[in-house]
GUNUGU-665484 format. One record per atom (N, C-alpha, C, CB): x, y, z; residue number from 1; atom name. Coordinates in steps of 0.1 Angstrom, whole numbers, always signed. Glycine has a CB too. Layout:
<rs>
{{X Y Z} NUM "CA"}
...
</rs>
This chain:
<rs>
{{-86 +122 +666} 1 "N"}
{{-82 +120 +653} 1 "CA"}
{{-87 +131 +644} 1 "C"}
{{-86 +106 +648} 1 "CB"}
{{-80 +138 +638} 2 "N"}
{{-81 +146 +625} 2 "CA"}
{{-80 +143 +611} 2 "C"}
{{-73 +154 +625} 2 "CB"}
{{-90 +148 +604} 3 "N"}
{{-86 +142 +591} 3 "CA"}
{{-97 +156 +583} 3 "C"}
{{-91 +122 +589} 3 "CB"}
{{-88 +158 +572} 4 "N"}
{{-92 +166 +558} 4 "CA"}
{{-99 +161 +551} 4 "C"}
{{-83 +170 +549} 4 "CB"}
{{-111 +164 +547} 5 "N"}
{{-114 +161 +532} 5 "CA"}
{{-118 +169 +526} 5 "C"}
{{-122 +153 +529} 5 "CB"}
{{-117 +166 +511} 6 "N"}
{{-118 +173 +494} 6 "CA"}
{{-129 +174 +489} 6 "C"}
{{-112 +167 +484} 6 "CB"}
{{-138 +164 +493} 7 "N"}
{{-150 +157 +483} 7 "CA"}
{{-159 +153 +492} 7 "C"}
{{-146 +143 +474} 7 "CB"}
{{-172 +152 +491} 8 "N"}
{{-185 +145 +494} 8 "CA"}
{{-181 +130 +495} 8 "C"}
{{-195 +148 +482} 8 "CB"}
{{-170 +122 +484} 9 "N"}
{{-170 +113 +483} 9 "CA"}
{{-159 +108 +497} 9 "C"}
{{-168 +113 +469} 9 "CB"}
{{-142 +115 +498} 10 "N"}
{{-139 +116 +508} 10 "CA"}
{{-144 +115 +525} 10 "C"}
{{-135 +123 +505} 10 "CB"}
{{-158 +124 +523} 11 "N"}
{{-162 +126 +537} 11 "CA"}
{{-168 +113 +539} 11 "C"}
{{-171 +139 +541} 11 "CB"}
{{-171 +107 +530} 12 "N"}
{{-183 +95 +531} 12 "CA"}
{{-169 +80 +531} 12 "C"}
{{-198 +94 +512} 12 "CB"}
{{-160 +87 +527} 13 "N"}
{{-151 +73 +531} 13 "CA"}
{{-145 +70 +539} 13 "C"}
{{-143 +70 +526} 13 "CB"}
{{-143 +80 +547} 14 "N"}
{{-142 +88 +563} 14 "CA"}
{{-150 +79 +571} 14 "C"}
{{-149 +105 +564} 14 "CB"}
{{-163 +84 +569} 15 "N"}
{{-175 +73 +574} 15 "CA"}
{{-176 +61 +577} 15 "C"}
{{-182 +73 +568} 15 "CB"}
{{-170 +58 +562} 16 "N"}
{{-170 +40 +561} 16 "CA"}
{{-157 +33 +568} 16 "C"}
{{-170 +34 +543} 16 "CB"}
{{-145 +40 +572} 17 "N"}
{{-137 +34 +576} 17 "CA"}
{{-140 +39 +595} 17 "C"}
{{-122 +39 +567} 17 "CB"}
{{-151 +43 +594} 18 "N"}
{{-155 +48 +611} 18 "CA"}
{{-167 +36 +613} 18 "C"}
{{-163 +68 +614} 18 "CB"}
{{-174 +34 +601} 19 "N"}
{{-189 +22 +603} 19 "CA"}
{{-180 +8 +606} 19 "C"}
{{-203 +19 +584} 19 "CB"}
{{-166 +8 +605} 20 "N"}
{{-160 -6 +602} 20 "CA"}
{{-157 -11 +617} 20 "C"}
{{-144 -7 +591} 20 "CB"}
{{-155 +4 +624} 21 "N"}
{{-153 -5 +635} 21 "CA"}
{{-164 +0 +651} 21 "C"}
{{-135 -5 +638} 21 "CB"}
{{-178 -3 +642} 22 "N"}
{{-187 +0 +648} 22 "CA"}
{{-193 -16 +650} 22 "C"}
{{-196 +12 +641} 22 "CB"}
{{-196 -12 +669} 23 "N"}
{{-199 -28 +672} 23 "CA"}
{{-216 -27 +674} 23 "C"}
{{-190 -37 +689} 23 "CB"}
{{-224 -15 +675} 24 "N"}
{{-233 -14 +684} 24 "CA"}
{{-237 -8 +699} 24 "C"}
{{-234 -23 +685} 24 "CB"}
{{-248 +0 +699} 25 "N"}
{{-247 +7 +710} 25 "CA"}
{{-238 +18 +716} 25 "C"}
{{-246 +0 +717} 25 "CB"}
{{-236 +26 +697} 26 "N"}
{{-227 +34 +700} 26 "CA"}
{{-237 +48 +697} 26 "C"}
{{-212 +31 +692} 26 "CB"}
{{-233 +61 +700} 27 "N"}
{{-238 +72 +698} 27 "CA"}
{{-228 +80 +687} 27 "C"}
{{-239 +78 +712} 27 "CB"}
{{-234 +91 +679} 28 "N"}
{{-224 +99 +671} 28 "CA"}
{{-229 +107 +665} 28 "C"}
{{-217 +92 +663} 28 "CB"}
{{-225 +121 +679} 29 "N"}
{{-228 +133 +685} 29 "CA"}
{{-219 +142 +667} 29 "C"}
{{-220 +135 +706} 29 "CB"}
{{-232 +144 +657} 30 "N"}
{{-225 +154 +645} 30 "CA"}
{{-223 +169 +651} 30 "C"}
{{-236 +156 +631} 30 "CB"}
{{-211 +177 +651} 31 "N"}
{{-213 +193 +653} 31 "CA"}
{{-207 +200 +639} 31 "C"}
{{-203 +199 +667} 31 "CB"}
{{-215 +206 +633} 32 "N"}
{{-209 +219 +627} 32 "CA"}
{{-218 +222 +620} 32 "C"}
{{-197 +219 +619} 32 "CB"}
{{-220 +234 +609} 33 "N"}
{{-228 +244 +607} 33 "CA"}
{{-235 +239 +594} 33 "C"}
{{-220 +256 +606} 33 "CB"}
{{-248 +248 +593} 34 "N"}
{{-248 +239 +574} 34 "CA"}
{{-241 +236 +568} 34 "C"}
{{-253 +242 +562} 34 "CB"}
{{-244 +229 +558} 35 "N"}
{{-236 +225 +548} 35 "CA"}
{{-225 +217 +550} 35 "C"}
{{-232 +234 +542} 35 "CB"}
{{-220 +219 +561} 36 "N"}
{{-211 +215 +568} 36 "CA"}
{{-200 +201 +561} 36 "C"}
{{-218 +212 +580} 36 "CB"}
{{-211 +192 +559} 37 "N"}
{{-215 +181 +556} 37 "CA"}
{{-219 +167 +568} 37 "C"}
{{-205 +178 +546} 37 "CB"}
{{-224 +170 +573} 38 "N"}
{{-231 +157 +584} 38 "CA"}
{{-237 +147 +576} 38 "C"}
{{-244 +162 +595} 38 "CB"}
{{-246 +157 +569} 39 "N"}
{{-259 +144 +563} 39 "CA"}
{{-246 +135 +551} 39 "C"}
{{-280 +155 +549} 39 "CB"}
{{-240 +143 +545} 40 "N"}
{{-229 +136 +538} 40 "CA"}
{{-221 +126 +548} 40 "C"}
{{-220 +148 +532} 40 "CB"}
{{-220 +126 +555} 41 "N"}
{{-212 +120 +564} 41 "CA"}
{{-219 +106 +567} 41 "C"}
{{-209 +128 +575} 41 "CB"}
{{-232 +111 +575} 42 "N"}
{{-242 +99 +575} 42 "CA"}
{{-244 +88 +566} 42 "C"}
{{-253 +104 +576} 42 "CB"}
{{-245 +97 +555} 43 "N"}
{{-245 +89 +536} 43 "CA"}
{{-240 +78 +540} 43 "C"}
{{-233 +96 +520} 43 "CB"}
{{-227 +79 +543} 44 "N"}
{{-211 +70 +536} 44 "CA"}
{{-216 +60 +553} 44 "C"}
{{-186 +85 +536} 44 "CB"}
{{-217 +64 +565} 45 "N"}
{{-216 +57 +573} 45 "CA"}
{{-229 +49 +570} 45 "C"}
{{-214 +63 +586} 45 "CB"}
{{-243 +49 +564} 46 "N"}
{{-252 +43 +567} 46 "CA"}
{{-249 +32 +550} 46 "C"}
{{-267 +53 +572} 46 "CB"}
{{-243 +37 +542} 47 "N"}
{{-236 +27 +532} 47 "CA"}
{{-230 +16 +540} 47 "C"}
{{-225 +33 +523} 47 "CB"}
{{-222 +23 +547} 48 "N"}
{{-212 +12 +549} 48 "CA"}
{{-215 +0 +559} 48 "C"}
{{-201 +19 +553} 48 "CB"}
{{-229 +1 +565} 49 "N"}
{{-231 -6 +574} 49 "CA"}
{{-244 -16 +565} 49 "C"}
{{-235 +4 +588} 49 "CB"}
{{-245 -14 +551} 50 "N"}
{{-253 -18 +544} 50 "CA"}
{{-273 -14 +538} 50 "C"}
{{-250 -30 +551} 50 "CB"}
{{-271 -2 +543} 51 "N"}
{{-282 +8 +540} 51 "CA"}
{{-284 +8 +525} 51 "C"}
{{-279 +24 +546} 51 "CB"}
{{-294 +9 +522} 52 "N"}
{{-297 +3 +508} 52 "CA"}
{{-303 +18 +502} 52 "C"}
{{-310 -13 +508} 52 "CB"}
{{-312 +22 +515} 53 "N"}
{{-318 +31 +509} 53 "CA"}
{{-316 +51 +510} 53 "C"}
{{-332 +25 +514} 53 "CB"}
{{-323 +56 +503} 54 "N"}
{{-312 +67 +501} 54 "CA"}
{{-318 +75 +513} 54 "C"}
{{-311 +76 +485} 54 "CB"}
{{-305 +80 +519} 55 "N"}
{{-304 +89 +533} 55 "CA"}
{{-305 +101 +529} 55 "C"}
{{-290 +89 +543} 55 "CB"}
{{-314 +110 +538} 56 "N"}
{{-316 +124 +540} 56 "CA"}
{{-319 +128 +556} 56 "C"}
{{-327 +128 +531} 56 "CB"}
{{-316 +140 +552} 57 "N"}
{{-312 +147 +564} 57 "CA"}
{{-329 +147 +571} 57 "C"}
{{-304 +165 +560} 57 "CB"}
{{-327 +143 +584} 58 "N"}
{{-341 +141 +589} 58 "CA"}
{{-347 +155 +595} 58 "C"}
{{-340 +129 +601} 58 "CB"}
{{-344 +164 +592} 59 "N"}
{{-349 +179 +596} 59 "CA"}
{{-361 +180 +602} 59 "C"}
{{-350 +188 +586} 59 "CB"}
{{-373 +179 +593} 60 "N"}
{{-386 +179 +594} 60 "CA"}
{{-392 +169 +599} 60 "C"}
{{-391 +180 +583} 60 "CB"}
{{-384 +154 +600} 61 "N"}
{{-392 +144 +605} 61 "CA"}
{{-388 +140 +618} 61 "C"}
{{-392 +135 +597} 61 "CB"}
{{-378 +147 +622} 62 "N"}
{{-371 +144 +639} 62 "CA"}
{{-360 +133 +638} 62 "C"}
{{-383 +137 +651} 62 "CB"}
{{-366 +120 +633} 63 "N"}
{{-360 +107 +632} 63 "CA"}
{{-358 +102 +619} 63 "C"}
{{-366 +97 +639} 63 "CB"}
{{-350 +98 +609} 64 "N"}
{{-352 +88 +607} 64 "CA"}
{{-342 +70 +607} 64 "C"}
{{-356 +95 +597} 64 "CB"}
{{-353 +64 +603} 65 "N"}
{{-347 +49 +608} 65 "CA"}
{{-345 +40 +597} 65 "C"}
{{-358 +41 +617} 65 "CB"}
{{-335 +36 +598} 66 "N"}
{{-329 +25 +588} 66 "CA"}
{{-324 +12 +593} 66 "C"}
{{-319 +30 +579} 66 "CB"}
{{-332 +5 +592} 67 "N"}
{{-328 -8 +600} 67 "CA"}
{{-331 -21 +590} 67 "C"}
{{-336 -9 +615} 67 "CB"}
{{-321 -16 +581} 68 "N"}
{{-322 -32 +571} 68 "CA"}
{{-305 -30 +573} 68 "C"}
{{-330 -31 +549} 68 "CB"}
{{-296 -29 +578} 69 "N"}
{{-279 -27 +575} 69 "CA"}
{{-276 -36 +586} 69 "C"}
{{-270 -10 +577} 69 "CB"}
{{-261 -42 +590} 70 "N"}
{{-255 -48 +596} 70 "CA"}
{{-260 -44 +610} 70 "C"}
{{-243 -48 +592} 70 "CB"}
{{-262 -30 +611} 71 "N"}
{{-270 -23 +629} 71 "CA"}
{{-277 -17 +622} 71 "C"}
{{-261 -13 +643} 71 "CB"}
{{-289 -12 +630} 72 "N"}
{{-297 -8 +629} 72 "CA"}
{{-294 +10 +630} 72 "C"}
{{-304 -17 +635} 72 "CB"}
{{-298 +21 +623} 73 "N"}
{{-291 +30 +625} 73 "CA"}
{{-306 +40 +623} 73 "C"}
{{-277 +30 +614} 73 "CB"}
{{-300 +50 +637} 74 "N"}
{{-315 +61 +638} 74 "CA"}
{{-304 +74 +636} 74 "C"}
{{-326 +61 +658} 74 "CB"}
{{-310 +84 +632} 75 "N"}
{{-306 +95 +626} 75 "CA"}
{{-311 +102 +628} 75 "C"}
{{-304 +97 +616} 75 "CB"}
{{-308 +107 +639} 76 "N"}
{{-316 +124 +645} 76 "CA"}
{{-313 +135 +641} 76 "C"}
{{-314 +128 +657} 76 "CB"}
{{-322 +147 +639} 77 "N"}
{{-319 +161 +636} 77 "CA"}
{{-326 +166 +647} 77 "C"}
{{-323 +167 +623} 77 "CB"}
{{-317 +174 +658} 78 "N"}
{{-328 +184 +667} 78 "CA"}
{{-328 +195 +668} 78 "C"}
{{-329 +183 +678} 78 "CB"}
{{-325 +200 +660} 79 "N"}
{{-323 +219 +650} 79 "CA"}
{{-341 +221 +661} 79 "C"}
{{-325 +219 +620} 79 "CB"}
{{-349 +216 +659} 80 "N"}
{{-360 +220 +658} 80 "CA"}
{{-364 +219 +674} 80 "C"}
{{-368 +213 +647} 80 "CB"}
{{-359 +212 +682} 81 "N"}
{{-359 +210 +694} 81 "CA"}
{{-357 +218 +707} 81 "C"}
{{-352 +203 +694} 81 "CB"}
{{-364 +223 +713} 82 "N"}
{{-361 +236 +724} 82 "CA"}
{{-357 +234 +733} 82 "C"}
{{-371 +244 +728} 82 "CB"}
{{-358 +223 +737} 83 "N"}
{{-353 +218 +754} 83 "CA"}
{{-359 +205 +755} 83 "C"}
{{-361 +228 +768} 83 "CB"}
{{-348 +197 +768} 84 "N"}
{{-349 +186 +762} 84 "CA"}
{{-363 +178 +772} 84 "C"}
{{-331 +178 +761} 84 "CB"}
{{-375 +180 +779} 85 "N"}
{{-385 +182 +779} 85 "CA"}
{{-392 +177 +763} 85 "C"}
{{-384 +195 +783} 85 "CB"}
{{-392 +179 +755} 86 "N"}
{{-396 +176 +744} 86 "CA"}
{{-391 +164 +737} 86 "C"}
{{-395 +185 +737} 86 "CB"}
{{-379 +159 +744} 87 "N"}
{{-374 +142 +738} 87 "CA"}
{{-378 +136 +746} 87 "C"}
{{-359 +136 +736} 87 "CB"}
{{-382 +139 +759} 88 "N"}
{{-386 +127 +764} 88 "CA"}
{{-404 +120 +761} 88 "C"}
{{-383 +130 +781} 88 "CB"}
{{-412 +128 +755} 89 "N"}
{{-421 +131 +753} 89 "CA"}
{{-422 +120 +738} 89 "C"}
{{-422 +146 +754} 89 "CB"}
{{-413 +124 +737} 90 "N"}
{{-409 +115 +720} 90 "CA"}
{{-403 +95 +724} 90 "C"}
{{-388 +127 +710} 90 "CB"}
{{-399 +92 +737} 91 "N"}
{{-396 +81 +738} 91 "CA"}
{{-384 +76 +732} 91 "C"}
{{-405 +75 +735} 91 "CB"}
{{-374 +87 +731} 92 "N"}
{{-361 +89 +725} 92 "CA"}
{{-351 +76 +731} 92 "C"}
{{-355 +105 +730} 92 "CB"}
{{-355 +75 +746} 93 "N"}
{{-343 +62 +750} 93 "CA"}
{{-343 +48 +744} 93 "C"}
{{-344 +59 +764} 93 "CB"}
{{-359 +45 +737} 94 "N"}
{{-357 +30 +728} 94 "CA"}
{{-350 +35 +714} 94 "C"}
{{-375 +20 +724} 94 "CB"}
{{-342 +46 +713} 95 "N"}
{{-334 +39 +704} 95 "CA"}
{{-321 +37 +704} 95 "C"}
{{-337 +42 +694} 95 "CB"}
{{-319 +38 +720} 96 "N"}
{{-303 +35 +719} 96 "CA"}
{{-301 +21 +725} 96 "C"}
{{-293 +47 +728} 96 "CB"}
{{-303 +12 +716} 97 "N"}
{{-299 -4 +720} 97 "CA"}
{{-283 -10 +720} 97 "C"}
{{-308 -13 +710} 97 "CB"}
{{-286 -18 +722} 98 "N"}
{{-272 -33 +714} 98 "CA"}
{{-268 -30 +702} 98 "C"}
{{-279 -52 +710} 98 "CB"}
{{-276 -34 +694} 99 "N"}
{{-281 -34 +679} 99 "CA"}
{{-282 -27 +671} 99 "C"}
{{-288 -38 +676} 99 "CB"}
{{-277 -13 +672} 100 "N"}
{{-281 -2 +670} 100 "CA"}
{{-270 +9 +669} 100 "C"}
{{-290 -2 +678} 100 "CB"}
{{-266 +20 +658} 101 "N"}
{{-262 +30 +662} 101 "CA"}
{{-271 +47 +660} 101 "C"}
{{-250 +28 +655} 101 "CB"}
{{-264 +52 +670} 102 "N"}
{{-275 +67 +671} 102 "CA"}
{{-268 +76 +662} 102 "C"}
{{-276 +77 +688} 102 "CB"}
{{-272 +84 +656} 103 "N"}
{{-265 +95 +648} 103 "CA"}
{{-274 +108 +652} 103 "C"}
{{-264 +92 +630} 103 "CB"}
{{-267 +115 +658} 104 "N"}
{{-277 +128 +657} 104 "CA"}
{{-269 +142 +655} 104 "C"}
{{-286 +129 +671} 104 "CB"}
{{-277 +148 +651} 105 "N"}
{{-272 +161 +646} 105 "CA"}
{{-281 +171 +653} 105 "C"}
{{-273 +162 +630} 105 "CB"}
{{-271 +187 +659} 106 "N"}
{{-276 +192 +665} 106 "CA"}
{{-284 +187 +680} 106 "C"}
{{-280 +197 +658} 106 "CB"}
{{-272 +185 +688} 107 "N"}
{{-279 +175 +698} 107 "CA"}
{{-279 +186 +712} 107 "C"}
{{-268 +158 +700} 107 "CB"}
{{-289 +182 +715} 108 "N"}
{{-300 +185 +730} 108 "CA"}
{{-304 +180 +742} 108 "C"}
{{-310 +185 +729} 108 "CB"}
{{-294 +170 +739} 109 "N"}
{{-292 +159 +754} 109 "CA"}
{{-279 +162 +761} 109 "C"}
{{-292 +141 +750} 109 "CB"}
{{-285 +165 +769} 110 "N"}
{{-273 +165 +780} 110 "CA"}
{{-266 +150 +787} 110 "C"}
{{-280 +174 +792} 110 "CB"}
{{-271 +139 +785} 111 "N"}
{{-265 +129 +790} 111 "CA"}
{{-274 +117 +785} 111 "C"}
{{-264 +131 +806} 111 "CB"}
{{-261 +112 +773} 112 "N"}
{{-267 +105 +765} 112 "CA"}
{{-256 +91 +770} 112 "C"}
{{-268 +113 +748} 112 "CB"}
{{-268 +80 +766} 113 "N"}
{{-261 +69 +772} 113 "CA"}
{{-248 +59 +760} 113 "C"}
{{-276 +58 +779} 113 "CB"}
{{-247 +51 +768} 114 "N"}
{{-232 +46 +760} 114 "CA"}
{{-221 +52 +752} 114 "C"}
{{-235 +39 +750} 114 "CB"}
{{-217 +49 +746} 115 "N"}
{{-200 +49 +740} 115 "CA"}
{{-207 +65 +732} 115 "C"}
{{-193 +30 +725} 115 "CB"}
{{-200 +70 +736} 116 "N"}
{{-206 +83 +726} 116 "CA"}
{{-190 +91 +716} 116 "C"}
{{-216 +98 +740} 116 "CB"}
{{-195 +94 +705} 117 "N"}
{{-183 +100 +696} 117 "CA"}
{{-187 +112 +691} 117 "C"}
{{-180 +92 +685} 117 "CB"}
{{-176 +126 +693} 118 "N"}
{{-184 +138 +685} 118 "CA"}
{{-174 +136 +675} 118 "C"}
{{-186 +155 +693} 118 "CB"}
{{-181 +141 +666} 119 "N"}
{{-176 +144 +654} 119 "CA"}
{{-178 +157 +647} 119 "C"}
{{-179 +135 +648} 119 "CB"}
{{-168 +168 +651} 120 "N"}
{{-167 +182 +644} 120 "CA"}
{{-163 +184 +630} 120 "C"}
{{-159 +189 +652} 120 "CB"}
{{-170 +194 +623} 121 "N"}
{{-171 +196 +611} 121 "CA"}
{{-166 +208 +612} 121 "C"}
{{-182 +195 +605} 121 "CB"}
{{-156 +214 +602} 122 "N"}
{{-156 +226 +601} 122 "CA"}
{{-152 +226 +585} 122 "C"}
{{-147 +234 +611} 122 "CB"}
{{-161 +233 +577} 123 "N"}
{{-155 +245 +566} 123 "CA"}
{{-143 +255 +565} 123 "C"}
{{-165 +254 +567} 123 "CB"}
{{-136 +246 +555} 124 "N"}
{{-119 +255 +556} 124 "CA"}
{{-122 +264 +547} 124 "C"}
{{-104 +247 +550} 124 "CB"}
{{-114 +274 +545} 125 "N"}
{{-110 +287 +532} 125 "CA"}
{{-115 +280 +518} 125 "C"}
{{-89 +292 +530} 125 "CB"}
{{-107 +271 +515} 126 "N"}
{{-108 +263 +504} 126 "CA"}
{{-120 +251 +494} 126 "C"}
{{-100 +258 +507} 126 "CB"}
{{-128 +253 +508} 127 "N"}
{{-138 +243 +506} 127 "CA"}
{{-138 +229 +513} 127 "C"}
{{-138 +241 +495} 127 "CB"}
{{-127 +225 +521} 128 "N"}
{{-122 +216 +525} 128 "CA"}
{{-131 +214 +535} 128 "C"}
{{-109 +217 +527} 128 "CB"}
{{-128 +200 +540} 129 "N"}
{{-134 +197 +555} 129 "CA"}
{{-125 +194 +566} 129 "C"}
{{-143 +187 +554} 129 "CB"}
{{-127 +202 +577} 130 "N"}
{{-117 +198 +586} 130 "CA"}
{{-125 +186 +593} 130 "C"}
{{-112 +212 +596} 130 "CB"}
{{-125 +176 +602} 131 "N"}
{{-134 +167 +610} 131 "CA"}
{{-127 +159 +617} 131 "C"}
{{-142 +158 +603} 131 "CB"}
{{-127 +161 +629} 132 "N"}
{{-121 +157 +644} 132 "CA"}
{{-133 +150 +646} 132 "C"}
{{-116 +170 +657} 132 "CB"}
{{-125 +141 +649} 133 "N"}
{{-135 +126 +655} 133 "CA"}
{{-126 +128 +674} 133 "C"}
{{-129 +103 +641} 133 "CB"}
{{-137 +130 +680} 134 "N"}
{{-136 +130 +696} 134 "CA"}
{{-145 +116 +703} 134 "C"}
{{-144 +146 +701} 134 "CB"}
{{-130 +108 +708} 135 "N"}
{{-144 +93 +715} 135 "CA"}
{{-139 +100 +727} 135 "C"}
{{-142 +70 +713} 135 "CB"}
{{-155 +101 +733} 136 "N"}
{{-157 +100 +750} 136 "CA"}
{{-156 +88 +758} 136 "C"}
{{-169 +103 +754} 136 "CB"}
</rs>
């Protein structure tokens, strides 16, 4: 599936019509460049699953966790990550449960478990967003 958007606000409604038919135990592999808009993306999906509190991009902190929403939702950044030697070290597999969806950005796992979805970003001429949602 392909789909354009215009707005910050678009990409995040994008999101929410993708958190609707999220059951749990799913994965959702972000690709594209800064700015791109991932963490914008994340926004609208961790709204929509009932996230109260305000999302940012987890850069500096590896993870972060929001688990007051309908699933519980972990948000990875591994920009910073050299090999994947260094997630296991971190105890990365408790957080892909039942109850739970993964979001990560810039990902370093080569074989990540359950339902997994990429979702490509690209930057048009215009400002636009191009974003192909790929389910594995």
């Amino acid at each position: 599936m392909t789909n354009v958007t215009y707005s910050p606000a678009e990409t995040e409604a994008l999101a929410a019509e993708i958190a609707e038919k999220l059951k749990g135990g799913e994965t959702l592999v972000l690709r594209g460049g800064l700015g791109a808009g991932k963490t914008t993306f994340t926004k609208g999906l961790a709204k929509a699953l009932g996230v109260t509190r305000n999302v940012v991009s987890p850069t500096f902190t590896l993870v972060r966790e929001y688990e007051e929403g309908r699933l519980k939702l972990y948000h990875f950044d591994l920009y910073r990550i050299e090999d994947e030697g260094e997630l296991e070290e971190l105890g990365l597999d408790e957080y892909f449960r039942d109850d739970s969806v993964v979001v990560i950005e810039w990902n370093r796992i080569s074989r990540l478990p359950g339902k997994v979805t990429e979702i490509v970003f690209t930057v048009n001429p215009d400002s636009s967003r191009t974003i192909e949602v790929i389910e594995r």
